[in-house]
DRENDO-1510 file (C-alpha; in Angstrom, 1 decimal, always signed):
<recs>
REC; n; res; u; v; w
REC; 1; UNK; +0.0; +0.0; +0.0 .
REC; 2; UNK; +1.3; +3.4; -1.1 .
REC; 3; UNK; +1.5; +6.0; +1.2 .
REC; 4; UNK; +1.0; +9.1; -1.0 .
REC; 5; UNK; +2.7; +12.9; -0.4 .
REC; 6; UNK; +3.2; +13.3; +3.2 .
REC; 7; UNK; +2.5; +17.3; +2.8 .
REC; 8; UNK; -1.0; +16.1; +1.1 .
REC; 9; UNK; -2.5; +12.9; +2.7 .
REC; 10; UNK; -3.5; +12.5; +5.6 .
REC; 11; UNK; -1.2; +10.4; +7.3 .
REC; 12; UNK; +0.9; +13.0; +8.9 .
REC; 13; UNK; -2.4; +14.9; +10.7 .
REC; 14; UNK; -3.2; +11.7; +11.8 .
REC; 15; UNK; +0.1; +10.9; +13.4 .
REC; 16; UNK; +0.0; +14.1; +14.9 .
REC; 17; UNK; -3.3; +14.2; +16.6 .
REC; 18; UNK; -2.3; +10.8; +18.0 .
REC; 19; UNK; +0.6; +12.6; +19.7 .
REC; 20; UNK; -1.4; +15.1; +21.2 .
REC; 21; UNK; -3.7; +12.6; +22.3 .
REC; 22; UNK; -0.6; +10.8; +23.9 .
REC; 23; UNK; +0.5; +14.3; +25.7 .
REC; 24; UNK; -3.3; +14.9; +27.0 .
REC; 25; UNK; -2.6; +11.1; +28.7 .
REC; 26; UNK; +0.2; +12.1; +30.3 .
REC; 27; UNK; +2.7; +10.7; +27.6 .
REC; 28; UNK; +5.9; +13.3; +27.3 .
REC; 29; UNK; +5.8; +13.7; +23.7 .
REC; 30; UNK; +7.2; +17.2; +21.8 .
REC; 31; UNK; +6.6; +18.2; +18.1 .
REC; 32; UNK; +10.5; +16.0; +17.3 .
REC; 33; UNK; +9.0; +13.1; +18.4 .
REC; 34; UNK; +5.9; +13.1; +16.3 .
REC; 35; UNK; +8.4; +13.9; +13.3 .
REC; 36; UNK; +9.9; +10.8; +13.8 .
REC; 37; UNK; +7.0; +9.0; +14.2 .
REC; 38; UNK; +5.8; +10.1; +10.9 .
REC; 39; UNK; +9.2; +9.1; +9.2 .
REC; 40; UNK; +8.8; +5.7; +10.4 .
REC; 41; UNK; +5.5; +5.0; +9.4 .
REC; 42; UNK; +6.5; +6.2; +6.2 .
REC; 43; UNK; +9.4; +2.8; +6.7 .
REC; 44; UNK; +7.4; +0.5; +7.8 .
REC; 45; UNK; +4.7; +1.3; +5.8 .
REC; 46; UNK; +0.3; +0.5; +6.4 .
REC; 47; UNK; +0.3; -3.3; +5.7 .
REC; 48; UNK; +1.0; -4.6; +8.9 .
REC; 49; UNK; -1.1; -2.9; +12.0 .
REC; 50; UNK; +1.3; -4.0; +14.8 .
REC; 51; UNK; +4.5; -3.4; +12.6 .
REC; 52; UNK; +3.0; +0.3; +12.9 .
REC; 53; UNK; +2.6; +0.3; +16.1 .
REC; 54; UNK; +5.9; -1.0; +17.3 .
REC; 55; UNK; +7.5; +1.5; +15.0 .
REC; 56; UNK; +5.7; +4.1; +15.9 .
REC; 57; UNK; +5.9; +3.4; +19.8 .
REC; 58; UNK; +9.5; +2.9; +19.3 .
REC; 59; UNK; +10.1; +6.6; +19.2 .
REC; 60; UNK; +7.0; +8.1; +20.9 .
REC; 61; UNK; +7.6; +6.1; +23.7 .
REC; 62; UNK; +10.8; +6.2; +26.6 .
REC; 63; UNK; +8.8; +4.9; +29.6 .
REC; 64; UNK; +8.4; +1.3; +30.6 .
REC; 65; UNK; +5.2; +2.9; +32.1 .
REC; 66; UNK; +3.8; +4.4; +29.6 .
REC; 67; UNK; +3.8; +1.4; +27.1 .
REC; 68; UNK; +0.7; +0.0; +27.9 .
REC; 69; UNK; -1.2; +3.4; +27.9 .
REC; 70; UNK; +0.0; +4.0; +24.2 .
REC; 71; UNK; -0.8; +0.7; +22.8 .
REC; 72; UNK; -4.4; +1.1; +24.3 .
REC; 73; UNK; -5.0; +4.9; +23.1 .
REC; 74; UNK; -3.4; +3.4; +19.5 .
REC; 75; UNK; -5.5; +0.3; +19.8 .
REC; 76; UNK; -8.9; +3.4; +20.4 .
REC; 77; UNK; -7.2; +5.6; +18.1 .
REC; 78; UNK; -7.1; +3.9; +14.5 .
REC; 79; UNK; -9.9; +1.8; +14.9 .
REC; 80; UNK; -12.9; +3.9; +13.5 .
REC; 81; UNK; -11.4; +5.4; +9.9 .
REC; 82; UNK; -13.4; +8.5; +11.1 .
REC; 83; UNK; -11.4; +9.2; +14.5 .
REC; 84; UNK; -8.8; +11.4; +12.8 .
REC; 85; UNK; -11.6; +14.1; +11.3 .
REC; 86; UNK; -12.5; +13.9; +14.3 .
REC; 87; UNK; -9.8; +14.6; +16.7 .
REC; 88; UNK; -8.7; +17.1; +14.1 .
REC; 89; UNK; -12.0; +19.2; +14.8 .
REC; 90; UNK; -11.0; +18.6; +18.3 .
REC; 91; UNK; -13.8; +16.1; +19.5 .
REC; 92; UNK; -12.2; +13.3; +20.9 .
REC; 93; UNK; -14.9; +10.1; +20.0 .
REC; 94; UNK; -15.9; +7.8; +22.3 .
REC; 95; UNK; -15.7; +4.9; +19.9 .
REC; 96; UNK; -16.4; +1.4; +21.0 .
REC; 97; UNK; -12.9; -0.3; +21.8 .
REC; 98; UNK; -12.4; -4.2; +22.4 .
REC; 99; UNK; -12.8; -3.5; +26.0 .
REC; 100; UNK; -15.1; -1.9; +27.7 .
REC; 101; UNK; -15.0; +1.7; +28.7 .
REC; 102; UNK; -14.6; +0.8; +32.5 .
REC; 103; UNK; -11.5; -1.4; +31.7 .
REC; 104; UNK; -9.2; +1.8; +29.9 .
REC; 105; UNK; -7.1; +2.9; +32.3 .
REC; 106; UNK; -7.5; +6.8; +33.6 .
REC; 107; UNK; -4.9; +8.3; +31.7 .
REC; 108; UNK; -6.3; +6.5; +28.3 .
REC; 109; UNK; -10.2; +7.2; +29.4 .
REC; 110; UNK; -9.3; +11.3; +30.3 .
REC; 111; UNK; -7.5; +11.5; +26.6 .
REC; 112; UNK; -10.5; +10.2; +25.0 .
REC; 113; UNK; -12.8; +11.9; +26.9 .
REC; 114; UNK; -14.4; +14.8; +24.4 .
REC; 115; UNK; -12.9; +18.0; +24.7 .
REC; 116; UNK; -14.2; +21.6; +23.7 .
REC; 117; UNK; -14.9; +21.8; +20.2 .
REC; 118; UNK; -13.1; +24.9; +18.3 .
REC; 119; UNK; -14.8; +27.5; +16.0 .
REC; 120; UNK; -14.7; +26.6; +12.2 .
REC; 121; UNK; -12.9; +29.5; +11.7 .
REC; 122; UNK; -9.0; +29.6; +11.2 .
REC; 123; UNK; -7.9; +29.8; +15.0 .
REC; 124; UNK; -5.7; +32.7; +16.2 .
REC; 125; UNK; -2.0; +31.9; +16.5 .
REC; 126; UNK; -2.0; +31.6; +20.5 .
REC; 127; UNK; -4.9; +28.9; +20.0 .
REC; 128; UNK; -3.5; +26.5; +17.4 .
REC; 129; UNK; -1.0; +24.6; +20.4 .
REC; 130; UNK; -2.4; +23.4; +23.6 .
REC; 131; UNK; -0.1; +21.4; +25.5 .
REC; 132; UNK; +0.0; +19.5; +29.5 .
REC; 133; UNK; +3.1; +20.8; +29.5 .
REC; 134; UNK; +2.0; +24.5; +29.1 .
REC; 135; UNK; -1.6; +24.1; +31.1 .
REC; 136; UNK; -0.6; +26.2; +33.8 .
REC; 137; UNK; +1.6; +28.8; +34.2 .
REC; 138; UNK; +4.4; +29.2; +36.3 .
REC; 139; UNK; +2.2; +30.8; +39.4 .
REC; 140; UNK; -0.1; +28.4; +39.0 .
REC; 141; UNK; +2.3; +25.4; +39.5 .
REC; 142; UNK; +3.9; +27.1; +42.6 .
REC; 143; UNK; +0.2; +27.4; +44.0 .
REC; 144; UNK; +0.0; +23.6; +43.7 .
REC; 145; UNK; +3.4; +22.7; +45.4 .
REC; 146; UNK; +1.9; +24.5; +48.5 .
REC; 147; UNK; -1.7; +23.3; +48.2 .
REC; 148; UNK; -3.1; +20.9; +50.5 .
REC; 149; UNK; -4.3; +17.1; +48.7 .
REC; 150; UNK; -7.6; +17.9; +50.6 .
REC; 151; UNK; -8.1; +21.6; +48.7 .
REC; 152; UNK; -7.5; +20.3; +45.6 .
REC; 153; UNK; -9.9; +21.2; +42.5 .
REC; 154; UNK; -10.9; +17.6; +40.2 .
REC; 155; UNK; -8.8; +18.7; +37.8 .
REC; 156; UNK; -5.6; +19.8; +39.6 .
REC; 157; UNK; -6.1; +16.6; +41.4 .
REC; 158; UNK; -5.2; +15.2; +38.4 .
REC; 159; UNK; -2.4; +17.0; +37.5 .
REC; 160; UNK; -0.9; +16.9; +41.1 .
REC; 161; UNK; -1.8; +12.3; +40.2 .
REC; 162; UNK; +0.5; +12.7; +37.6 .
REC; 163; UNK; +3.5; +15.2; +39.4 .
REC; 164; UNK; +3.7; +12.9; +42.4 .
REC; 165; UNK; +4.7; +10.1; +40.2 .
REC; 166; UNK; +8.0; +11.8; +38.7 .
REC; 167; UNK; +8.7; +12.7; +42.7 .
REC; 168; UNK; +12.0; +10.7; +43.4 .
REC; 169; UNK; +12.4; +8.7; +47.2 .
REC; 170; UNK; +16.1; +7.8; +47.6 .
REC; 171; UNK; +15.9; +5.4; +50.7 .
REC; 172; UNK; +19.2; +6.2; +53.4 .
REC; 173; UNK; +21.9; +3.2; +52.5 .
REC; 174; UNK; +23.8; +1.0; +55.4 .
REC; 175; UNK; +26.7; -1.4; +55.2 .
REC; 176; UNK; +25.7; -4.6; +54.1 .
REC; 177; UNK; +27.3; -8.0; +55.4 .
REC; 178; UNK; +28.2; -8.6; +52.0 .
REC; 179; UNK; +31.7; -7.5; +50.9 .
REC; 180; UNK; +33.3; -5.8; +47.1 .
REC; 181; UNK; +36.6; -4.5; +46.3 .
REC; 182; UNK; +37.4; -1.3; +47.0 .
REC; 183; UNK; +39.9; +1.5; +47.8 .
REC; 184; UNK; +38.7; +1.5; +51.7 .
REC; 185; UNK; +38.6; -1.7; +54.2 .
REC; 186; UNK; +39.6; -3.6; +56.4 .
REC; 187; UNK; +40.5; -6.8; +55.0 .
REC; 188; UNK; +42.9; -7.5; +51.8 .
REC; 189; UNK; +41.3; -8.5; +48.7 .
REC; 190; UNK; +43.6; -11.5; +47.9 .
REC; 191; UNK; +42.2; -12.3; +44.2 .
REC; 192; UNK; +42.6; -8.9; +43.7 .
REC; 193; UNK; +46.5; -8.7; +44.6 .
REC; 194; UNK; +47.6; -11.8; +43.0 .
REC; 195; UNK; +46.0; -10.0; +39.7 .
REC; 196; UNK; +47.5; -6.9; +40.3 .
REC; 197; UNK; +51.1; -8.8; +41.2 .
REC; 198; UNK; +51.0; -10.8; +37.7 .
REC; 199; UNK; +49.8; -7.7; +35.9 .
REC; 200; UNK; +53.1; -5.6; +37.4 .
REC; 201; UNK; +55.8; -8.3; +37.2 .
REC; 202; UNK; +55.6; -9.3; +40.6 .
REC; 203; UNK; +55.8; -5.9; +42.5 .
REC; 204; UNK; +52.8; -4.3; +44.3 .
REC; 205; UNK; +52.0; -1.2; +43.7 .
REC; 206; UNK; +48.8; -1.1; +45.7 .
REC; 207; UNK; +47.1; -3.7; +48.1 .
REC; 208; UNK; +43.5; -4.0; +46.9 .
REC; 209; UNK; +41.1; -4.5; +50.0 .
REC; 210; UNK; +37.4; -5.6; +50.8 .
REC; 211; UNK; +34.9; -2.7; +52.0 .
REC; 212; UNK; +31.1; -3.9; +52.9 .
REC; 213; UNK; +28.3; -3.3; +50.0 .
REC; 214; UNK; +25.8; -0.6; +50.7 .
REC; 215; UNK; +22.1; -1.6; +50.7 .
REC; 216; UNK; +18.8; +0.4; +51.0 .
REC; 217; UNK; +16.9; -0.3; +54.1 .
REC; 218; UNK; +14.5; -2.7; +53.4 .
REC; 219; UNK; +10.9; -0.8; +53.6 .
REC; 220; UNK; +7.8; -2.0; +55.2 .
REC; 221; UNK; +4.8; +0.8; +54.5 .
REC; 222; UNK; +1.1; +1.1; +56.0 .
REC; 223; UNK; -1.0; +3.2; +54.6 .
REC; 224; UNK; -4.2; +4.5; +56.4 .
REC; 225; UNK; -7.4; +4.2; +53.9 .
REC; 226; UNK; -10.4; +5.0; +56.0 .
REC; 227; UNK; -12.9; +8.1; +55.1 .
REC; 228; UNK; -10.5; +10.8; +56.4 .
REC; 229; UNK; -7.8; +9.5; +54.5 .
REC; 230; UNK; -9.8; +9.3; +51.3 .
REC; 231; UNK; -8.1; +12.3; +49.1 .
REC; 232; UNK; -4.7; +11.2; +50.1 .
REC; 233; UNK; -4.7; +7.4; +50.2 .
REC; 234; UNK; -4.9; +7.2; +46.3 .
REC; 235; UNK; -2.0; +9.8; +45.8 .
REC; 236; UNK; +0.0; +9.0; +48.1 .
REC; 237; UNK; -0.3; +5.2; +46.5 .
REC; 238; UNK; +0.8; +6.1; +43.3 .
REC; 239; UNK; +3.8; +8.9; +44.5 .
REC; 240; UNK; +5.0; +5.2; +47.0 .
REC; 241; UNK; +4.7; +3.0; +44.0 .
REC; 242; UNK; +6.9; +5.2; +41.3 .
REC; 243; UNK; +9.8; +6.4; +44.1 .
REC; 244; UNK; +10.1; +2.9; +45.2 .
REC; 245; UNK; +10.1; +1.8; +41.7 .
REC; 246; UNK; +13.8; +0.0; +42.0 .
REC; 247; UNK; +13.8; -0.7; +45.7 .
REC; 248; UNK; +14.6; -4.5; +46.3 .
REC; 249; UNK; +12.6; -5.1; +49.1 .
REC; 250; UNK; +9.7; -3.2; +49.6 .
REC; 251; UNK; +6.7; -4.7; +51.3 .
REC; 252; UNK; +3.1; -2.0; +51.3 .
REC; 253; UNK; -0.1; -2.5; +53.1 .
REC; 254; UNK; -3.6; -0.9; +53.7 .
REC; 255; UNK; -5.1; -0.7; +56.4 .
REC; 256; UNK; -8.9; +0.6; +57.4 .
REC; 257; UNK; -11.1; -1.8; +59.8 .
REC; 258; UNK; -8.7; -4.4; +58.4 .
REC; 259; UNK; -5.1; -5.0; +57.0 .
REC; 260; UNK; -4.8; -5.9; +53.1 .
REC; 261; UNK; -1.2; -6.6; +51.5 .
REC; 262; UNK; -0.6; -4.8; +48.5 .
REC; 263; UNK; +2.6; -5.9; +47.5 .
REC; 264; UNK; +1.5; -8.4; +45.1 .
REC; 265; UNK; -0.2; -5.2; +43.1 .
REC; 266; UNK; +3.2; -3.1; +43.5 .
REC; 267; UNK; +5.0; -5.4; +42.1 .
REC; 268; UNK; +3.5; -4.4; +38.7 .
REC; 269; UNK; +5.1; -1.9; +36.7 .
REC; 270; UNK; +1.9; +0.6; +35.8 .
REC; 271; UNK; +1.1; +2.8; +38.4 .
REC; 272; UNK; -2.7; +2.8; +36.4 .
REC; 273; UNK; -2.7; -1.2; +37.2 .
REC; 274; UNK; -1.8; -0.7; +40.1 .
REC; 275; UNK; -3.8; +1.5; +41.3 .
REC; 276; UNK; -7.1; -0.8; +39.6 .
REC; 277; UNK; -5.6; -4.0; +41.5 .
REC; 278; UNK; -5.5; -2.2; +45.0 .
REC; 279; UNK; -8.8; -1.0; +44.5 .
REC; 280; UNK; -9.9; -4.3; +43.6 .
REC; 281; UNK; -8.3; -6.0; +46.9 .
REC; 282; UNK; -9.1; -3.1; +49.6 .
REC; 283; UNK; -12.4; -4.2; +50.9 .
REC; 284; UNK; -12.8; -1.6; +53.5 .
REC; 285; UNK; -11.8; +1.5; +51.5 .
REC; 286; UNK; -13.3; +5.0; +53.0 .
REC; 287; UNK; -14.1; +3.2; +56.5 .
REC; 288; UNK; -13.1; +3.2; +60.0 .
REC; 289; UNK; -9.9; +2.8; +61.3 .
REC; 290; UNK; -8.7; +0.7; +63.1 .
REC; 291; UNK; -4.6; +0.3; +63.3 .
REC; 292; UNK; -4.1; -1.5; +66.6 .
REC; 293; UNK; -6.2; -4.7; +65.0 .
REC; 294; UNK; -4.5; -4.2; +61.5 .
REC; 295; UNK; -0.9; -4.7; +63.4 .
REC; 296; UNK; -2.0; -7.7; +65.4 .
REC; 297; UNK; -2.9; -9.5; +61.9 .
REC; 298; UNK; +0.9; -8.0; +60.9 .
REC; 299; UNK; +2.2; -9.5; +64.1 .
REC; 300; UNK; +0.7; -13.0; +63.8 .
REC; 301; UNK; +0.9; -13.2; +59.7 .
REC; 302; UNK; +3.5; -11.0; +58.1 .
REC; 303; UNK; +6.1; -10.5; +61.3 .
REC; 304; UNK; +8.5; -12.1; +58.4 .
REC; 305; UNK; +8.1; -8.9; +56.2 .
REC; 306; UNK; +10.0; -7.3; +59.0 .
REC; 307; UNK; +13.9; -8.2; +58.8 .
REC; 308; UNK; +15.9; -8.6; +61.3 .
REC; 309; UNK; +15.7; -4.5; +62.7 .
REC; 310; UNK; +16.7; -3.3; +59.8 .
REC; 311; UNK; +13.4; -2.4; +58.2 .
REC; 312; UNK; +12.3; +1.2; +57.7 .
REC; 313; UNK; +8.4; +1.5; +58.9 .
REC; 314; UNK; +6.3; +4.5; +57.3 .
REC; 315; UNK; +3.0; +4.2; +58.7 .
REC; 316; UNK; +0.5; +6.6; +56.6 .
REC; 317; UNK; -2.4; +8.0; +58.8 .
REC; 318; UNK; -4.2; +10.9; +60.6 .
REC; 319; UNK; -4.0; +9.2; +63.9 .
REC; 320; UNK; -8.0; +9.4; +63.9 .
REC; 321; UNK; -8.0; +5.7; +65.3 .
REC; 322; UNK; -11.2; +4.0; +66.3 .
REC; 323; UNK; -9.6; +1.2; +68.3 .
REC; 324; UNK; -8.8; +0.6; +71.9 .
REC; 325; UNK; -5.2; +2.5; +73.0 .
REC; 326; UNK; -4.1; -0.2; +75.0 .
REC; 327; UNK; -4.2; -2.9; +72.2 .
REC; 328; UNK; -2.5; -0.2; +69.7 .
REC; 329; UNK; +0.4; +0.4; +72.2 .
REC; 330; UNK; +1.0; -2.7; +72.7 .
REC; 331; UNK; +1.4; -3.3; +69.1 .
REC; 332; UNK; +3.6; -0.1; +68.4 .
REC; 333; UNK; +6.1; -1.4; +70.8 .
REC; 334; UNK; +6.0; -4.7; +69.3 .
REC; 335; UNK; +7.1; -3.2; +66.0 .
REC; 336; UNK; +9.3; -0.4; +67.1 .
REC; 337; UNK; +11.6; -3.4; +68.8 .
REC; 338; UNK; +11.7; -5.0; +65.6 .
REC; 339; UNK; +12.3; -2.1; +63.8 .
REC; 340; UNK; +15.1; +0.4; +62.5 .
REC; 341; UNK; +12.9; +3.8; +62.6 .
REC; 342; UNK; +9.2; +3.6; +62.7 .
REC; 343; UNK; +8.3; +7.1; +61.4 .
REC; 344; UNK; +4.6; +8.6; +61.1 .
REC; 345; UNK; +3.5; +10.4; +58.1 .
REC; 346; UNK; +1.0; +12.5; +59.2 .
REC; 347; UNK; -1.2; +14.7; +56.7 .
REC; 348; UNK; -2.8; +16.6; +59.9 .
REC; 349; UNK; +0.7; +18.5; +59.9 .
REC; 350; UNK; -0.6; +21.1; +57.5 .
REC; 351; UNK; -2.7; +22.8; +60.3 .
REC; 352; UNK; -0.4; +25.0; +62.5 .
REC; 353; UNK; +0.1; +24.0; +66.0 .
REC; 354; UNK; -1.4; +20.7; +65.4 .
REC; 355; UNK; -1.1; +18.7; +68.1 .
REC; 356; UNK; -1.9; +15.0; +68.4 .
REC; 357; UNK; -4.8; +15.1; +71.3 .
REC; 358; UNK; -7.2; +12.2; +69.4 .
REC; 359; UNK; -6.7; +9.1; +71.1 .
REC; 360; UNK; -4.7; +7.2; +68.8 .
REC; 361; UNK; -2.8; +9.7; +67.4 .
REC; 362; UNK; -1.9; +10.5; +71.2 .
REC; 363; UNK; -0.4; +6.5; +71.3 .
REC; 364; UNK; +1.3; +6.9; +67.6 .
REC; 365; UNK; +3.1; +10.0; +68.5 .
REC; 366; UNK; +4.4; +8.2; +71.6 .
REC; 367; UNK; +6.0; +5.2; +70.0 .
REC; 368; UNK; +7.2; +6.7; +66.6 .
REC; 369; UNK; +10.5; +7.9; +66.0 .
REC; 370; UNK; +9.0; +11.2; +64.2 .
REC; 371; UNK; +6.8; +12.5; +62.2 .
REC; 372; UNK; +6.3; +13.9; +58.8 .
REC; 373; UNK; +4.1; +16.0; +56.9 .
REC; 374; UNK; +2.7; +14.6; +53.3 .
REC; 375; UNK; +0.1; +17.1; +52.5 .
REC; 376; UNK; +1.4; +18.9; +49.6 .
REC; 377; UNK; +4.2; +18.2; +46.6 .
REC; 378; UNK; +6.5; +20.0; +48.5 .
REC; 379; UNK; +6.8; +18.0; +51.5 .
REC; 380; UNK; +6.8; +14.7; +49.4 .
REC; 381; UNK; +9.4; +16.2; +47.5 .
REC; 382; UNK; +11.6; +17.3; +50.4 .
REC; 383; UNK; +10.6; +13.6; +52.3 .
REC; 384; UNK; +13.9; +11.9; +51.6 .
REC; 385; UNK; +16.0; +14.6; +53.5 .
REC; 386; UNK; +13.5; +14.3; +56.5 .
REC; 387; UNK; +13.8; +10.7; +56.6 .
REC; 388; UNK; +17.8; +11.5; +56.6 .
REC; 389; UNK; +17.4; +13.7; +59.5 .
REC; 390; UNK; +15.2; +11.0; +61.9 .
REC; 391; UNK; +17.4; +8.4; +61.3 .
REC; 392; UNK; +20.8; +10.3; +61.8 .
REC; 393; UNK; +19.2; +10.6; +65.1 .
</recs>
């Protein structure tokens, strides 16, 4: 199948309103991106669907995370020969795909959501390029670094969904048990000077020596999901699941009237899936809470998650706990024994002067090592030095 001229058909529009559709899901994409994509479907040509695909997602595409949202938004995309007039007039259809509406994934579902339509007449300049990138100015992005989850409009909500995601977490290192070469120790790496002594004739220069690996702490997180938790649960869900991304050991539960383990869904590599698989197991979601119960079923199942004193705790929650305080201190000093640092994330810290006088908050802020505010991007984003601070103490 021929092509035809690039500057005449169609083909190029159509690859172009694909990549704006990518951008409006979230998709970093600029205007030399969607040149190459249009040079290699002019290579691989319209014959094969998925040959187009993979072409075309080789270059659109640098995220493992963002594969699967392209090849669904393609999938919706060049089904219906009519889509392209249509996303050219700037009306996004809502064309039947292979799977149902409910199944797309946020990002794919708010791209192909129909947008304003424009006036038939030729736009003005500043209206022909409307970008995620360029949504908000400059004051407006400072606003949301400072603006509480709770305060949040719908759709900055969604903006601030997607920021928390690039947010990085660098968990503090130790010495591990386990030994490498190195400039610094204090045992002699004896492979290494036998190689160095044939390598120089004999004569050593240098005596090569042992110094101990350096490991993350291995990270056990609880994360509060009753009612009052509700607009932060979800965010702070997807920020945990992208800054942890590379973390080895990593082990994340909710907790509401009961505790459900998570770590099976954060072990995918979406943050959409994710997200749709937690839903899918938290049974209690928007309830009471009820931590001192939740730990006893951590105690008695999962006390293995916990190694050997070394584990980092972050337990997620407003304190507002419905459960008996004796049962819930007995439990926190059950896992601050068996614990590096347990350290309370605390949302309530974006009122001044808080102080913790509800009943289990009382009991937390005994028993934790400290506390820190995640309430807005900025304090998310300034986390990892506060986590540096508690456990230099």
């Amino acid at each position: 199948m021929r092509l035809g001229d690039a500057r005449t058909g169609k083909l190029a529009d159509n690859i172009t309103g694909f990549g704006r559709a990518l951008r409006r899901a979230g998709v970093s994409v600029d205007a030399s991106r969607i040149a190459l994509a249009q040079q290699a479907a002019m290579l691989v040509g319209l014959d094969s669907k998925p040959d187009l695909s993979a072409a075309i997602e080789s270059v659109l595409v640098s995220r493992e995370p963002d594969r699967l949202v392209f090849r669904e938004l393609f999938d919706a995309y060049f089904r219906d020969p009519e889509m392209a007039n249509k996303l050219l007039a700037q009306m996004l259809p809502s064309a039947e795909g292979k799977a149902a509406p409910s199944k797309r994934r946020p990002r794919v579902r708010e791209a192909l959501s129909p947008q304003k339509a424009v006036a038939q007449a030729m736009p003005k300049p500043t209206e022909t390029k409307v970008e995620f990138d360029a949504a908000m100015t400059a004051s407006d992005l400072q606003r949301l670094q400072h603006a509480d989850f709770n305060a949040l409009s719908a759709t900055e909500y969604r903006l601030v969904a997607r920021l928390v995601r690039d947010i990085h977490l660098p968990i503090p290192c130790v010495p591990s048990r386990r030994t490498q070469p190195g400039s610094h120790g204090s045992r002699i790496h004896w492979p290494g000077v036998m190689h160095q002594a044939a390598q120089t004739g004999g004569e050593l220069l240098r005596l090569p020596r042992l110094q101990r690996r350096a490991q993350p702490l291995p990270l056990l997180v609880l994360v509060d999901v009753s009612g009052s938790m509700e607009r932060y649960a979800r965010l702070l869900l997807a920020f945990l699941h992208a800054a942890t991304r590379t973390h080895r050991r990593r082990d994340v539960f909710a907790f509401g009237t009961h505790l459900t383990d998570l770590t099976p869904a954060f072990a995918l590599g979406d943050t959409d899936a994710m997200l749709v698989t937690a839903s899918d197991l938290i049974a209690d979601f928007a309830g009471g809470t009820r931590l001192g119960e939740s730990l006893v079923t951590l105690r008695q199942r999962h006390a293995r998650r916990l190694v050997g004193r070394r584990t980092l705790v972050l337990v997620i929650t407003d304190g507002l706990d419905t459960g008996e305080p004796a049962e819930l201190a007995q439990e926190l000093v059950w896992l601050r024994r068996h614990s590096r640092r347990l350290l309370w994330l605390n949302p309530l810290l974006r009122f001044d002067g808080y102080a913790p006088t509800a009943r289990g908050a009382a009991v937390l802020h005994c028993y934790a090592h400290g506390m820190v505010a995640v309430h807005n991007l900025e304090h998310l984003q300034d986390m990892a030095s506060s986590i540096a601070v508690l456990l230099a103490r």
